[in-house]
C-alpha positions in Angstrom: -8.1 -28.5 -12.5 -10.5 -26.2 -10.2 -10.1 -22.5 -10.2 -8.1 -22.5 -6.6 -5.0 -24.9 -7.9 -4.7 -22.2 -10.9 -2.2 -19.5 -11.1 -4.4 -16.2 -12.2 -2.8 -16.1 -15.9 -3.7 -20.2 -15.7 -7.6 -19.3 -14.8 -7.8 -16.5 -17.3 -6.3 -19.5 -20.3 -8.7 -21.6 -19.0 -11.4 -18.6 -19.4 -10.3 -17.5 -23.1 -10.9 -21.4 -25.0 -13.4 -20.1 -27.4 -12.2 -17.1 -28.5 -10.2 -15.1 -31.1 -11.3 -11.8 -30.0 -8.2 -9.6 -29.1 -10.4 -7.5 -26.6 -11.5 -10.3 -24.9 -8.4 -11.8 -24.9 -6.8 -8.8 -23.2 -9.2 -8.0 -20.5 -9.1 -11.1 -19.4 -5.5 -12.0 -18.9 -5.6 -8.5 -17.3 -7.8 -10.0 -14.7 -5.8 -13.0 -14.3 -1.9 -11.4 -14.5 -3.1 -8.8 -11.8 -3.2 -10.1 -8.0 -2.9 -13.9 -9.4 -6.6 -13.0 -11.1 -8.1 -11.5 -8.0 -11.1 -10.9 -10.0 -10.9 -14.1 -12.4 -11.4 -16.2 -8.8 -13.9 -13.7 -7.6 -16.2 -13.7 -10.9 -15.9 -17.8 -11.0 -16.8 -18.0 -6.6 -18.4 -15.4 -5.5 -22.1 -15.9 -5.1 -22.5 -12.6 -3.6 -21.0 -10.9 -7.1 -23.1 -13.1 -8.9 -26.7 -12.1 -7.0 -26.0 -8.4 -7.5 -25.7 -9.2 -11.5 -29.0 -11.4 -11.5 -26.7 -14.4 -13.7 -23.7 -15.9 -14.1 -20.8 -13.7 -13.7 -18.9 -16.6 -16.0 -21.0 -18.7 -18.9 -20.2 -22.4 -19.3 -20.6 -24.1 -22.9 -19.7 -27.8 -22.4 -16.5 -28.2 -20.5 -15.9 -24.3 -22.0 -16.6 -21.5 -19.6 -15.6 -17.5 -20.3 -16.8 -14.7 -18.5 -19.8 -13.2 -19.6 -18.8 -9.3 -19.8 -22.8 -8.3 -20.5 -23.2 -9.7 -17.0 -19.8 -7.9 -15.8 -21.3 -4.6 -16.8 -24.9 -5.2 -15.2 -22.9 -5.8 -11.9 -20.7 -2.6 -12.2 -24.1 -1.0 -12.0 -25.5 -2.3 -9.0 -25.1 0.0 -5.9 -21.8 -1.4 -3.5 -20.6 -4.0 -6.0 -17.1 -3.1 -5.1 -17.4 -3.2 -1.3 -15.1 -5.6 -0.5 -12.3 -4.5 -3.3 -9.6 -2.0 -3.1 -9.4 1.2 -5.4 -6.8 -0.3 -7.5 -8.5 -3.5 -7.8 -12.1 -1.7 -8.9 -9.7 0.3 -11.6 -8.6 -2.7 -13.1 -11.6 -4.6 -13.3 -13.1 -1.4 -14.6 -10.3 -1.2 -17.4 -10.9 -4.7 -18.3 -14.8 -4.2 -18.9 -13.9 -1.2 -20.9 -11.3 -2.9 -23.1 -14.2 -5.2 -24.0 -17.0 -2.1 -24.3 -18.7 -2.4 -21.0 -17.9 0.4 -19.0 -16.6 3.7 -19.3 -13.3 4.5 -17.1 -12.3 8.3 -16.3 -8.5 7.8 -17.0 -7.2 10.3 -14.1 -9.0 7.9 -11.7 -7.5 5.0 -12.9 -4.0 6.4 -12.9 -4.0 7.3 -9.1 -5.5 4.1 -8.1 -2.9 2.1 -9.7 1.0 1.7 -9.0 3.8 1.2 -11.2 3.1 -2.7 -11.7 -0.7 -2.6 -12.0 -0.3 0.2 -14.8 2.3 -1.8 -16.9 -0.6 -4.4 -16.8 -3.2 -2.0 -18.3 -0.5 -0.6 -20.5 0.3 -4.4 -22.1 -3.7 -5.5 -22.4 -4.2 -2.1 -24.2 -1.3 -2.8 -26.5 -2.7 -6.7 -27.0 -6.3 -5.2 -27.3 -5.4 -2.9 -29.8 -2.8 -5.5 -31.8 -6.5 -6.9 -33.0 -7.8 -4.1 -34.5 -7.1 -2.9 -38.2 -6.7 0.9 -38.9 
């Protein structure tokens, strides 16, 4: 199954294979539950993304692929990165990266960017993020 016959939370299964980690997990079925994984298509297509980072913006291991979130961060550093994304779509990649410890968000920001639906998204992969960790 390619990337383009997959619904977004399809694509972000596909993504999460190898792993148990609950912040890994969330971000990316954040990335695939918002705009039928906007960014989940992007970071597997886009060559443009992937030049700005200088790698892979998703690792393959076998038949296994993930998306490499080392990579993610390099790219959120390169200068108009998010050209061609809306303000609500940069917040929620940019919540996703920070669930997983790449990238600071400003909060504020993030809440005026987002409506009702894309902050009940951030909201649930906090709460699934956060179901991993022990107090």
């Amino acid at each position: 199954m390619t990337a383009e016959s997959m619904t977004g939370p399809e694509l972000a299964e596909s993504l999460l294979q190898d792993t148990d980690d609950e912040s890994v997990r969330a971000a990316t079925r954040l990335l695939g539950a918002h705009d039928n994984g906007f960014w989940l298509r992007r970071l597997v297509e886009d060559r443009t993304l992937e030049t700005a980072a200088d790698r892979p913006l998703v690792k393959r291991s076998g038949a296994h692929r993930s998306v490499d979130w080392d990579a993610l961060g390099r790219l959120m550093l390169t200068l108009g990165w998010s050209r061609r994304a809306s303000r609500s779509e940069v917040a929620v990649l940019e919540v996703a990266a920070s669930l997983v410890g790449g990238c600071a968000v400003r909060l504020r920001q993030v809440i005026e960017a987002l409506d009702g639906a894309e902050f009940r998204l951030v909201l649930r992969a906090m709460e699934e993020a956060a179901s991993g960790r022990t107090p």
